[in-house]
N, CA, C and O of each residue as an XYZ file, in Angstrom:
348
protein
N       0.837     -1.188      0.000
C       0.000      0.000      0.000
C       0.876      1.243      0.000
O       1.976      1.061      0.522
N       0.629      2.526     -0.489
C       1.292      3.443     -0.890
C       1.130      4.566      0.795
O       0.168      4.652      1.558
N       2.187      5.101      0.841
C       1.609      5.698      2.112
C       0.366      7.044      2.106
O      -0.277      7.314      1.092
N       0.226      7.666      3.218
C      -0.825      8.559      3.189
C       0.096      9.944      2.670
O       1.307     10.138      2.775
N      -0.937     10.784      2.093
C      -0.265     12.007      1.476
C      -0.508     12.735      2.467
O      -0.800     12.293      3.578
N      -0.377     14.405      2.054
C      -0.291     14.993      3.239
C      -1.695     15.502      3.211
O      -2.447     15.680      2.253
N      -1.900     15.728      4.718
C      -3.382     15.801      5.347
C      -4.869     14.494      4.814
O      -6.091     14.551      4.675
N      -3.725     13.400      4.668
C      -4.647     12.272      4.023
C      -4.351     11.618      5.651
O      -3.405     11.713      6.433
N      -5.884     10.816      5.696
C      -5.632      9.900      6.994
C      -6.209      8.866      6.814
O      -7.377      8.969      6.438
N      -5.604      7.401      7.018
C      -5.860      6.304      7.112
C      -6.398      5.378      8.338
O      -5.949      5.389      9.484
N      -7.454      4.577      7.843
C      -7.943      3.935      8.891
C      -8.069      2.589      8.627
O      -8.176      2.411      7.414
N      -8.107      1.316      9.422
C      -8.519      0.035      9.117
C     -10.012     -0.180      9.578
O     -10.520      0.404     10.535
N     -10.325     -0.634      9.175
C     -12.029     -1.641      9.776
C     -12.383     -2.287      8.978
O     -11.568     -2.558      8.096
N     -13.412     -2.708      8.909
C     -14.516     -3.676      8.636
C     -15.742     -3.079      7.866
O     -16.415     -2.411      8.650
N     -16.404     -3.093      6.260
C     -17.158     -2.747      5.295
C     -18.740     -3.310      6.027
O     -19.361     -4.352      5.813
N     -18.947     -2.546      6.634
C     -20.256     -3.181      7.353
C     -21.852     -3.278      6.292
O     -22.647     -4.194      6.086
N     -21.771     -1.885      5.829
C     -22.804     -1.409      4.429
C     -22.601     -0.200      3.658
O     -22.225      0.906      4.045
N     -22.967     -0.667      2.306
C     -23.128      0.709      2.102
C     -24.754      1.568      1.376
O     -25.489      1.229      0.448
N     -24.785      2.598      2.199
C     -26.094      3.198      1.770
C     -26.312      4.074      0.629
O     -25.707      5.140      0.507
N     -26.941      3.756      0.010
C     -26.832      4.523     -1.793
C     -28.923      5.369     -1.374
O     -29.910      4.692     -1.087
N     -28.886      6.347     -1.464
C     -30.448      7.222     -1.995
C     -29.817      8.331     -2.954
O     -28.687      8.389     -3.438
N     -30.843      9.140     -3.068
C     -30.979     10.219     -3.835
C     -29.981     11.638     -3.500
O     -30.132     12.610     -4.241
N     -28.905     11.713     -2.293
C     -28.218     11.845     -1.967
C     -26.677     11.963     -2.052
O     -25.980     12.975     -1.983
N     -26.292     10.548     -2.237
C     -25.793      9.624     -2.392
C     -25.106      8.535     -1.758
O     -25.821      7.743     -1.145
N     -23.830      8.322     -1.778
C     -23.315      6.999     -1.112
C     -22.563      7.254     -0.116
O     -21.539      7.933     -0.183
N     -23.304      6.391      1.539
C     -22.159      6.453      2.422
C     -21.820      5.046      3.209
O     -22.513      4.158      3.707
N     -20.031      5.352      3.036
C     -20.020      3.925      3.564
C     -19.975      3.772      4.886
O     -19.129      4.355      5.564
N     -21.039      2.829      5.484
C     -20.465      2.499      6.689
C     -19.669      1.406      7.488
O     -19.979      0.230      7.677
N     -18.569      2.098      7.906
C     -17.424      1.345      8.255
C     -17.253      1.011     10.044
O     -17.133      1.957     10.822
N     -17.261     -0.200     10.457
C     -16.952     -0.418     11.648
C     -15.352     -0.104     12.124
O     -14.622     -0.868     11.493
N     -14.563      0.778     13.038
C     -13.257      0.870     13.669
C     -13.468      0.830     14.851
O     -14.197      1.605     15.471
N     -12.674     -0.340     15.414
C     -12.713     -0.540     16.862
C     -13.917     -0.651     17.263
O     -14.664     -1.355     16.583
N     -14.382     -0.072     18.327
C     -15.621     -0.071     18.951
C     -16.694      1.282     18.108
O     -17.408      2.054     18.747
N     -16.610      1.282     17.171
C     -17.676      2.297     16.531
C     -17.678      2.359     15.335
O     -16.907      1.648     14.691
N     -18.413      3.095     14.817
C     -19.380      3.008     13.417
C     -18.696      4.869     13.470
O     -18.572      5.839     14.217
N     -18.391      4.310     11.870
C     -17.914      5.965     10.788
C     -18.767      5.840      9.587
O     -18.532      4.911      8.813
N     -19.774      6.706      9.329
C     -20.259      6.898      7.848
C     -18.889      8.023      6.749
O     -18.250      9.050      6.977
N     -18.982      7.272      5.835
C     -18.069      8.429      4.842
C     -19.069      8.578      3.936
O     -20.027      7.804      3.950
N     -18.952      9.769      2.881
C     -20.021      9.863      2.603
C     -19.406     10.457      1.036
O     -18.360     11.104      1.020
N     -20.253     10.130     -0.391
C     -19.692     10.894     -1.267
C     -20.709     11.296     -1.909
O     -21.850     11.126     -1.478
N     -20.457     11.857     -2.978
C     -21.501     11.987     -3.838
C     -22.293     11.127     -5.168
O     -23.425     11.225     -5.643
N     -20.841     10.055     -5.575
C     -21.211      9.103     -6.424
C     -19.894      8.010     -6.405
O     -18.999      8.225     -5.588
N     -19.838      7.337     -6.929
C     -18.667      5.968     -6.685
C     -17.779      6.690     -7.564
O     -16.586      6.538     -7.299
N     -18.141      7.672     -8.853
C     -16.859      8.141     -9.517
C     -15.723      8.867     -8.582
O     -14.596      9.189     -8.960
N     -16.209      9.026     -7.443
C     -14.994      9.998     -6.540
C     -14.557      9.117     -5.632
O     -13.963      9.407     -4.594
N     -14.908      7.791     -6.096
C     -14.079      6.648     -4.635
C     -13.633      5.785     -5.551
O     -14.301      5.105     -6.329
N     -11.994      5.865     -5.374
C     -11.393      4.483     -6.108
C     -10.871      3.734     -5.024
O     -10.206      4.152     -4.076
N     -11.448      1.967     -5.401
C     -11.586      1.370     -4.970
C     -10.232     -0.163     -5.588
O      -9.884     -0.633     -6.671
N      -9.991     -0.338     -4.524
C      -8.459     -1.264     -5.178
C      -8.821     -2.620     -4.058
O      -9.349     -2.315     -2.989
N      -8.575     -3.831     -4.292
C      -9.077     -5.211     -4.152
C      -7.140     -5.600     -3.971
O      -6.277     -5.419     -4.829
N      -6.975     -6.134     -2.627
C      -5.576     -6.392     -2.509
C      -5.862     -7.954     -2.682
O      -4.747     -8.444     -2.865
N      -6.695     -8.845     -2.709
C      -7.207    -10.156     -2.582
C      -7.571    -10.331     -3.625
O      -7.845     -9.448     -4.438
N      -7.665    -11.967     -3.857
C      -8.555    -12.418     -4.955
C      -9.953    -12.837     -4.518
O     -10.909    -12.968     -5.283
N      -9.963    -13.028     -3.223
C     -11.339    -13.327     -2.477
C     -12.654    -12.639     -2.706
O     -13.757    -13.175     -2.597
N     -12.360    -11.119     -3.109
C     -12.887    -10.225     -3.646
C     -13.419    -10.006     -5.294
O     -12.536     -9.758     -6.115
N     -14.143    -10.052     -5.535
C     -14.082     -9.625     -7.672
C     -15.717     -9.727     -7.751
O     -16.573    -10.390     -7.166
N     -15.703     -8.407     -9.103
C     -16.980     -8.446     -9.383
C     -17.662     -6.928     -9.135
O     -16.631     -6.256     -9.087
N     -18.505     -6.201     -8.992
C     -18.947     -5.097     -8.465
C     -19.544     -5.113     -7.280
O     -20.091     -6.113     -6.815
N     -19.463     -3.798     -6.613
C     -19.462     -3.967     -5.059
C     -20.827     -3.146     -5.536
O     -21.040     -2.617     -6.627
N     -21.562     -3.204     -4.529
C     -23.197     -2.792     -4.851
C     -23.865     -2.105     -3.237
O     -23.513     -2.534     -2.139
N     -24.574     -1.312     -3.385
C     -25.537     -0.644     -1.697
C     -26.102     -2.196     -1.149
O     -26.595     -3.091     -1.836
N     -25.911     -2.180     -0.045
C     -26.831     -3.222      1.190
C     -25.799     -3.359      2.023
O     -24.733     -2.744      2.045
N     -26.138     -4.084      2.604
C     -25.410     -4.850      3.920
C     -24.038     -5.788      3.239
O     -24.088     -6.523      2.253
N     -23.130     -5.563      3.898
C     -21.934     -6.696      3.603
C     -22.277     -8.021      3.801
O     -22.818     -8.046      4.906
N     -22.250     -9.561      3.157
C     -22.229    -10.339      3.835
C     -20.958    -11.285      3.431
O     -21.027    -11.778      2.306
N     -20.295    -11.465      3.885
C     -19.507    -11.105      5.029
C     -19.436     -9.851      4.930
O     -19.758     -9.298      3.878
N     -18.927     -9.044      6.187
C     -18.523     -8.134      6.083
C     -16.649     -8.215      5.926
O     -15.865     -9.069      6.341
N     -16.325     -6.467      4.870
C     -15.097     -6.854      4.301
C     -14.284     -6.219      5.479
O     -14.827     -5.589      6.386
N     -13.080     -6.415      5.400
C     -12.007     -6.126      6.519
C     -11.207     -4.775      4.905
O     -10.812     -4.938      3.751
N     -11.299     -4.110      5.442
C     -10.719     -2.921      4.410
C      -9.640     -1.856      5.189
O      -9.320     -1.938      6.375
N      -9.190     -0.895      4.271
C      -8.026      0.067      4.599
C      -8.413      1.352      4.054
O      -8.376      1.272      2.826
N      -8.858      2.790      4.542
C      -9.966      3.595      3.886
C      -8.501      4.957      3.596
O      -7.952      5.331      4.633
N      -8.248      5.265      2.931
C      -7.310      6.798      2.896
C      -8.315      7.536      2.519
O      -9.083      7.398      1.567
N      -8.240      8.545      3.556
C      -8.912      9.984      2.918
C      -8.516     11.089      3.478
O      -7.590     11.131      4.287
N      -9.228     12.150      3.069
C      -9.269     13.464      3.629
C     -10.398     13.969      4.441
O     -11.420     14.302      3.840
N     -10.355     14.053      5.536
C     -11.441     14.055      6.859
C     -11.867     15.745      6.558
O     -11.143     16.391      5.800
N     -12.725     16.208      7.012
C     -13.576     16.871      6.632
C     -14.565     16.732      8.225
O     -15.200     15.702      8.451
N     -14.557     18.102      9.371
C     -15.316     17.783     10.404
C     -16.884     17.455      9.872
O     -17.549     16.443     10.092
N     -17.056     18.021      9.508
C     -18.481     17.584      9.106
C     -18.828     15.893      8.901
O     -19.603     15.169      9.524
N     -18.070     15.654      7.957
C     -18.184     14.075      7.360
C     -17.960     13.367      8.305
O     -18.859     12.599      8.649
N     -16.258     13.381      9.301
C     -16.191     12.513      9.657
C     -16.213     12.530     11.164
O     -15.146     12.856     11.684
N     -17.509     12.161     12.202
C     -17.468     12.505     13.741
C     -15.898     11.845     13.960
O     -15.312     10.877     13.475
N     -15.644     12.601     14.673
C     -14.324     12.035     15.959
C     -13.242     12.592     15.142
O     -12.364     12.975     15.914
N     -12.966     12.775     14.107
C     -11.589     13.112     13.398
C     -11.562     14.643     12.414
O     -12.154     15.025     11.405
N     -10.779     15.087     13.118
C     -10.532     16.551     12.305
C      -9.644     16.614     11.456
O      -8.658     15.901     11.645
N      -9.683     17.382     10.378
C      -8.783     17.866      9.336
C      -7.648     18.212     10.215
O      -7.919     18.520     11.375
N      -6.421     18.208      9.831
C      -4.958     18.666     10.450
C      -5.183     20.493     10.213
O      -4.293     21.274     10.552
């Protein structure tokens, strides 16, 4: 994995669901003991990279089943993301 850029922050968890409306898409991700929604406006602004072969195919809105064990880089934004502030 490539490291984080600057004011990019990385997290590990678990792909619990993701919610797609008229809105658009947010994922919700289990870390540690809590739940993070990220949130975008359409899948064109989230690239998405598969380090496994366990994985393939298109990822789609609902519930994970299983849920995936993932690695999220972004740019936090107070609004978007409770508990974590922009640097």
């Amino acid at each position: 994995m490539r490291q984080p850029g600057d004011g990019e922050k990385r997290l590990q968890g678990s792909l619990v669901r993701i919610e797609c409306d008229a809105k658009g898409i947010t994922f919700v991700v289990k870390v540690d003991d809590r739940l993070i929604k990220l949130h975008t406006d359409r899948f064109d602004n989230v690239q998405i990279v598969a380090f496994t072969t366990e994985v393939n195919g298109e990822i789609s809105c609902g519930p994970r089943k299983p849920e995936n064990a993932i690695v999220i880089a972004m740019f936090p934004t107070a609004t978007r993301v409770p508990g974590l502030m922009a640097p």
